[in-house]
C-alpha positions in Angstrom: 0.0 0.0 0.0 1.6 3.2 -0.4 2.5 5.5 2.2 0.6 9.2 2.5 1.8 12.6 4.2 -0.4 11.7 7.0 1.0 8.6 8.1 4.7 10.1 7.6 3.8 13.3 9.5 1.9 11.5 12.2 4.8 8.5 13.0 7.6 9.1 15.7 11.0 9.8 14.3 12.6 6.2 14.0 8.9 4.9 12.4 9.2 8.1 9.9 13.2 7.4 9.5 12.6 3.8 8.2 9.5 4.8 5.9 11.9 7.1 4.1 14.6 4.2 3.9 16.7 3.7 1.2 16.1 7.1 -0.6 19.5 8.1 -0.9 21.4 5.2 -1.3 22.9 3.9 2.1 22.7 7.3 4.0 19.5 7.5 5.9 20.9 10.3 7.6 19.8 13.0 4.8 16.1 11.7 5.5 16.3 11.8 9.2 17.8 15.1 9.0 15.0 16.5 6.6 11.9 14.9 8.7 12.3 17.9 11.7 10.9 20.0 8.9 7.4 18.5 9.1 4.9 18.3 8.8 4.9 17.9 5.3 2.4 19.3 3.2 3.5 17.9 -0.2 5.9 15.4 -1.7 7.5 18.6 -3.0 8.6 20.0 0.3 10.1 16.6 1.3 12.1 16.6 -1.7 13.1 20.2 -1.3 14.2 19.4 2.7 16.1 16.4 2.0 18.0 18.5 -0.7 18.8 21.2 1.7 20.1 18.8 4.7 22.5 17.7 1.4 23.3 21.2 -0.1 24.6 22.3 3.4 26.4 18.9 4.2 30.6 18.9 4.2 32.0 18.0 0.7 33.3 14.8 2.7 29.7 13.6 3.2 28.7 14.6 -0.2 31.3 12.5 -1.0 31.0 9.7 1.3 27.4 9.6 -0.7 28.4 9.7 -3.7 30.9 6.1 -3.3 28.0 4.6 -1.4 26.7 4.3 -5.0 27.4 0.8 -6.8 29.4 1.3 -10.1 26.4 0.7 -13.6 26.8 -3.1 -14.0 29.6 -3.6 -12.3 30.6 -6.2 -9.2 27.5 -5.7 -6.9 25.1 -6.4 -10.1 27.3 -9.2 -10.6 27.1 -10.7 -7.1 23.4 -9.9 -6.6 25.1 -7.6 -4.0 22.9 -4.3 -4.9 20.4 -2.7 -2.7 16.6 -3.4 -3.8 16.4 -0.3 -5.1 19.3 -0.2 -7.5 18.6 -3.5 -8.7 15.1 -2.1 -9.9 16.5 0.6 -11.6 19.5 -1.1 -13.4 17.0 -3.9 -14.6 14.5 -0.9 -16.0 17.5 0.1 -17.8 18.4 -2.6 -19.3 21.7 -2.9 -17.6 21.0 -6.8 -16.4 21.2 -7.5 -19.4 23.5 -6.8 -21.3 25.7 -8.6 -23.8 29.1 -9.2 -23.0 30.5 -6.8 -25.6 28.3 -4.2 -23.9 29.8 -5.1 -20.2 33.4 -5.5 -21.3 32.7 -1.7 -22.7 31.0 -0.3 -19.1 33.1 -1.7 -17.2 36.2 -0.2 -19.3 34.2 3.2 -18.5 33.8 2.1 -14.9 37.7 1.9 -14.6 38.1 5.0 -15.9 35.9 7.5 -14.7 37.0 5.9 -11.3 40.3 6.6 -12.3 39.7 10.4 -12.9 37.3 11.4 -10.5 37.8 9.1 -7.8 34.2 8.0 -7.3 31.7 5.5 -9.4 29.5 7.2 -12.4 26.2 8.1 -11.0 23.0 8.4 -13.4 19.8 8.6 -12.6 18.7 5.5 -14.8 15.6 5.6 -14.9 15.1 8.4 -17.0 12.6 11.3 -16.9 9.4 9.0 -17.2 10.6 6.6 -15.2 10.5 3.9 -17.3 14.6 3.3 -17.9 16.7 4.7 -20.4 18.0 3.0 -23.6 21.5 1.1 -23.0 22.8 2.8 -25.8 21.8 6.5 -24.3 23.3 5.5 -20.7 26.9 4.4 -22.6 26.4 7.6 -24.7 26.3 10.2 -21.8 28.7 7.6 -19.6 31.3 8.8 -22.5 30.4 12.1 -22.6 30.5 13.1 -18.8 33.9 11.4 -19.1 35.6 14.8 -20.3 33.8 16.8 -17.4 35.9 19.0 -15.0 35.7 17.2 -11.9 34.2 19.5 -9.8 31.1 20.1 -12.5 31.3 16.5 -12.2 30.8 16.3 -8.9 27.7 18.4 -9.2 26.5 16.2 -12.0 26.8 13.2 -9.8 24.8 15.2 -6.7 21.7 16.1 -9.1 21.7 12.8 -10.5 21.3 11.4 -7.1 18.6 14.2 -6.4 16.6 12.5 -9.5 16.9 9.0 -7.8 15.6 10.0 -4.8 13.1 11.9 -6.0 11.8 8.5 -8.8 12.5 6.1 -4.9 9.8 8.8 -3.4 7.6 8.4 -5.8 7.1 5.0 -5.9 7.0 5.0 -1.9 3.9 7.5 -2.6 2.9 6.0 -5.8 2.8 9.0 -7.1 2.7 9.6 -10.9 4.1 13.5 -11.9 1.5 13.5 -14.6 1.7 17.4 -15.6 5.4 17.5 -15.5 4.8 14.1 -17.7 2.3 16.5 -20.4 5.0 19.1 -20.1 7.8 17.0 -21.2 5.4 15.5 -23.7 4.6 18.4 -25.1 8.5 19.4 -25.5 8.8 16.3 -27.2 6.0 16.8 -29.9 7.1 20.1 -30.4 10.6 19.2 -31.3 9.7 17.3 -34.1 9.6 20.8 -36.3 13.4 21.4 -37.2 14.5 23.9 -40.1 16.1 21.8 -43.2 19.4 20.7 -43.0 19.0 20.1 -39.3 15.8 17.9 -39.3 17.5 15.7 -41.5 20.5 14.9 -38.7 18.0 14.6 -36.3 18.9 18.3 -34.7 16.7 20.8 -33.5 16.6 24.2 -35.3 13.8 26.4 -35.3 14.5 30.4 -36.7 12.3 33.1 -37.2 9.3 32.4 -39.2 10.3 29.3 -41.5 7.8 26.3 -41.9 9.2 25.1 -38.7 9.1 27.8 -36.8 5.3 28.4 -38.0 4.5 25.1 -37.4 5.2 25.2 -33.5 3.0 28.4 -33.6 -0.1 26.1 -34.8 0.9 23.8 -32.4 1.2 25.5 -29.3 -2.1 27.9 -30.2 -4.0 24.7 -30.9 -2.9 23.5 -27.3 -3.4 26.7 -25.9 -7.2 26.5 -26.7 -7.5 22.7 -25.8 -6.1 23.7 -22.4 -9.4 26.3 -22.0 -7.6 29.7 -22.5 -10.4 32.3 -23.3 -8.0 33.9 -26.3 -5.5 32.6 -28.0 -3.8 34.5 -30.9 -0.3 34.4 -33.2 0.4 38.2 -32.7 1.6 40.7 -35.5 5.2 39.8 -34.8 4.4 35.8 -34.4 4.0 35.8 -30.7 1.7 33.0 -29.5 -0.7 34.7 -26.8 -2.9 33.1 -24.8 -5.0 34.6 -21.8 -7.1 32.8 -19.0 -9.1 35.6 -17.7 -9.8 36.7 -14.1 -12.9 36.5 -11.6 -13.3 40.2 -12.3 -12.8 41.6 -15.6 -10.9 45.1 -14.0 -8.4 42.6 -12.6 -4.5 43.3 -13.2 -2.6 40.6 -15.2 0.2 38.3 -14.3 2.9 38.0 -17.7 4.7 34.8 -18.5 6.0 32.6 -21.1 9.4 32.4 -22.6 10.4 31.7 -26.5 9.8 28.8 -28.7 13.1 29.8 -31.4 16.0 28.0 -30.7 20.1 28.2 -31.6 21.1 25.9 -34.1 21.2 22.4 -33.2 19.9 23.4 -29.8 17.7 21.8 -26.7 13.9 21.2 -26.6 13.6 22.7 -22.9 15.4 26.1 -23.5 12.7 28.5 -23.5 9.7 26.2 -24.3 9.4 25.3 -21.0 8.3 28.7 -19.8 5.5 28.5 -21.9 4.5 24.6 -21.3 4.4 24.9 -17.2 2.2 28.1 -17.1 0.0 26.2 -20.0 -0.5 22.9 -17.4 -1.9 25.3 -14.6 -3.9 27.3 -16.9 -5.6 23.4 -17.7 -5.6 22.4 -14.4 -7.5 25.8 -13.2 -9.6 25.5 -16.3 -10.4 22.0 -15.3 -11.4 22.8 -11.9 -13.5 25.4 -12.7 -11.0 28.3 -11.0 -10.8 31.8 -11.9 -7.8 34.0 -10.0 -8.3 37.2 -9.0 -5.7 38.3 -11.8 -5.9 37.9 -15.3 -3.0 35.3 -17.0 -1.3 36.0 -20.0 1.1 32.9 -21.3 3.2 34.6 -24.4 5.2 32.0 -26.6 7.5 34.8 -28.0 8.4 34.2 -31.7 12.2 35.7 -31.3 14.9 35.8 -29.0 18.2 34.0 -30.6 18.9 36.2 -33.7 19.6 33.3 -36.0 17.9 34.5 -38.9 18.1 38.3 -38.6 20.5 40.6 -36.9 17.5 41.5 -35.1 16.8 39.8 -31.5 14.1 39.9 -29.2 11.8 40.3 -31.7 8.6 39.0 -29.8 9.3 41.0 -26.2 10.9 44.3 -28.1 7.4 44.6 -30.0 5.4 44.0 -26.4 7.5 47.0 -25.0 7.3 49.3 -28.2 10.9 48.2 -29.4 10.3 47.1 -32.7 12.7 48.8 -35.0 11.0 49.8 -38.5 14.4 49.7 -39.6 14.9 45.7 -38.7 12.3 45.0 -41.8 15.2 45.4 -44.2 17.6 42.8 -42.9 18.3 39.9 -44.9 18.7 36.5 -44.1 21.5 34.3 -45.4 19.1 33.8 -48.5 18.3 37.4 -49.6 14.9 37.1 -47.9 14.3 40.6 -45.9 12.4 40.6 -42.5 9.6 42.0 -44.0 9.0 39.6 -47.1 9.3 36.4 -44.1 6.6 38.6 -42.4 4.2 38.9 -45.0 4.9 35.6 -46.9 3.8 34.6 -42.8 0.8 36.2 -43.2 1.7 38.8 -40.2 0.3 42.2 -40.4 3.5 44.5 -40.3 0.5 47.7 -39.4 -0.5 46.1 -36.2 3.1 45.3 -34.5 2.2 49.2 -32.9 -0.4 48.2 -30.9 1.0 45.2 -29.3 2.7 47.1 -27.1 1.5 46.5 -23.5 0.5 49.5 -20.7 2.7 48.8 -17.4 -0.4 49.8 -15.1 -2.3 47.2 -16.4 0.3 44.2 -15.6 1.4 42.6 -11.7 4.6 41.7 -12.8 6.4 39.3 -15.2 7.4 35.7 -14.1 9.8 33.1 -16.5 9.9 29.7 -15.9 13.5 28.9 -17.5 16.0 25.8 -17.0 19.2 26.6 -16.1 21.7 25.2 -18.3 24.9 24.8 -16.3 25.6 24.7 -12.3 26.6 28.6 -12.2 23.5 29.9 -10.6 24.0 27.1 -8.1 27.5 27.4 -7.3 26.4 31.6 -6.6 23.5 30.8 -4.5 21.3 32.8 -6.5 17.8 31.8 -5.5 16.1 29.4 -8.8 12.5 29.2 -10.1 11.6 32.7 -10.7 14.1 34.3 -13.0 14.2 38.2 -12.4 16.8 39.3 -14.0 18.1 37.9 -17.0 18.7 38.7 -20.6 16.5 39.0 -23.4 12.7 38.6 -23.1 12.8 38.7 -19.3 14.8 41.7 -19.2 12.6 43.4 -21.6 9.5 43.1 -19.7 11.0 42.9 -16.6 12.2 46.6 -17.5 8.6 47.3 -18.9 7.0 46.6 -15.7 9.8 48.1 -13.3 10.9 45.1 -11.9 14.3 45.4 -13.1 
């Protein structure tokens, strides 16, 4: 049966201590640590405790964890000597089974990762659905994390053992993250559109206003309204808008999204998920029947890499009365200005004006954005609201004094 918040806030310490067991592999201690913060009120919070009592443990401990970890299909799988919970995850991955070319080759990578960094490769196996990652992908980012400075290395191994406590904790729970399972889904789907030339090597590239780039438009309007916004709309400059209004219609308006461009050959979570996670709540509030007392705006902004034109920040500049008439004469690599792609999009250059927003009429601006490196963790800058940033936060950040 599994276990609730109410049982784990209600039980005395050692009762509560061994319902967490095996979380963090061999160190109950991070659990025990985190339980004087309850009572919990959601799986979230226990996560978020037990990566605090972590985050302000000595390197040695963080170190000590990190060799508590078996080595991927190494000795202990052979033995039988894993704990219950790493034998579930290596068998979801594949990793009892493997062929012996495929084991001569990991444990080759065992030796030398061992070798450089002085503790065993840890990944979080199981993947981000939970289901276990393809052999092939776990020997492809085994090889790649290879050539890692050690101490981003480190970190690397630390997060990944975050993400197997956090899978452990759900199955103690039987929780299913089935938003955060929409959201990737909808990443996924989305990244099928890549501009030619990169499609065809399986890399994501999406630039200003080519069939890609207006295909993810259709897409993510077409989701918008499935998800019960009251208006959806692709703006004068491209911008997908959607807004889920208020309780009262005088109400202010709360500002988010992020873009859905992308560099060449870049990631399907950069940018996209700013607009996917305010998307799942406006569905979950439109499925419950909720209205806020502010108005929410999501805004899949068209532009923000300058890949195609000189131009940047295409989408936010036009929402703060920055759109350059000037910018409509760039040309791309093919001789194709910014104002032909516009038109040949169907966008009405005439109406770019009036998309500029009134700073009275909004509560502030809020980007959900994945950080792509450790640097904002290794500063201690506070994560999950982005303030200050370049590009379509600044902008509106700037529009609505925040900044």
């Amino acid at each position: 049966m599994a276990l609730t918040l109410e049982q784990l806030n209600a039980a005395d310490l050692a009762t509560a201590a061994s319902l967490l067991d095996g979380l963090y592999e061999h160190s109950p201690w991070i659990a025990e640590a985190a339980l004087a913060q309850r009572p919990f009120r959601s799986l979230a919070q226990i996560k978020y405790a037990m990566a605090q009592v972590l985050d302000k443990a000595p390197v040695q401990a963080k170190l000590d964890l990190i060799r508590a970890h078996p080595e991927l299909a190494g000795k202990a799988m052979e033995t039988n000597t894993l704990t219950a919970e790493s034998t579930n995850e290596q068998n979801k991955a594949g990793l009892t089974r493997c062929t012996p070319e495929e084991l001569e080759h990991i444990r080759k990578l065992n030796a030398e990762y061992g070798k450089r960094f002085g503790f065993p490769f840890i990944l979080a196996v199981r993947g981000p659905r939970g289901a276990g990652l393809a052999k092939a992908e776990i020997i492809e980012t085994f090889e790649r994390r290879l050539h890692n400075h050690p101490d981003f290395e480190l970190g690397e191994a630390l997060r990944n053992i975050h993400r197997i406590a956090e899978i452990r904790l759900n199955d103690k729970f039987g929780y299913t993250p089935e938003l955060g399972n929409d959201v990737w889904d909808w990443q996924e789907k989305l990244a099928q559109h890549s501009d030619p030339g990169y499609a065809e090597k399986g890399q994501l590239t999406v630039t200003y206003l080519t069939d890609a780039h207006r295909a993810c438009a259709q897409r993510i309007s077409h989701w918008m309204r499935d998800c019960g916004f009251d208006e959806v709309e692709i703006d004068a400059v491209g911008n997908v808008v959607g807004r889920y209004k208020a309780a009262t219609d005088d109400a202010k308006t709360l500002l988010t999204g992020s873009h859905y461009d992308t560099v060449r050959n870049g990631g399907k979570y950069d940018g996209r998920l700013g607009i996917f996670v305010p998307m799942a709540c406006v569905r979950e509030l439109h499925r419950q029947g909720k209205r806020l007392p502010f108005h929410i705006e999501v805004v899949g902004f068209a532009e923000e890499e300058g890949q195609r034109y000189k131009a940047t920040f295409l989408g936010s500049g036009a929402l703060i009365g920055d759109f350059r008439q000037e910018w409509l004469e760039q040309k791309d690599a093919d001789g194709i200005t910014l104002r032909e792609a516009m038109q040949h999009a169907g966008l009405c250059i005439d109406d770019i004006p009036k998309l500029q927003r009134d700073p009275a009429r909004y509560l502030g601006f809020i980007e959900v954005h994945i950080e792509q490196g450790p640097v904002l963790n290794e500063l201690d800058i506070p994560l999950g609201i982005v303030t200050s940033i370049n590009g379509s936060a600044r902008y509106i950040c700037e529009m609505i004094g925040m900044a």
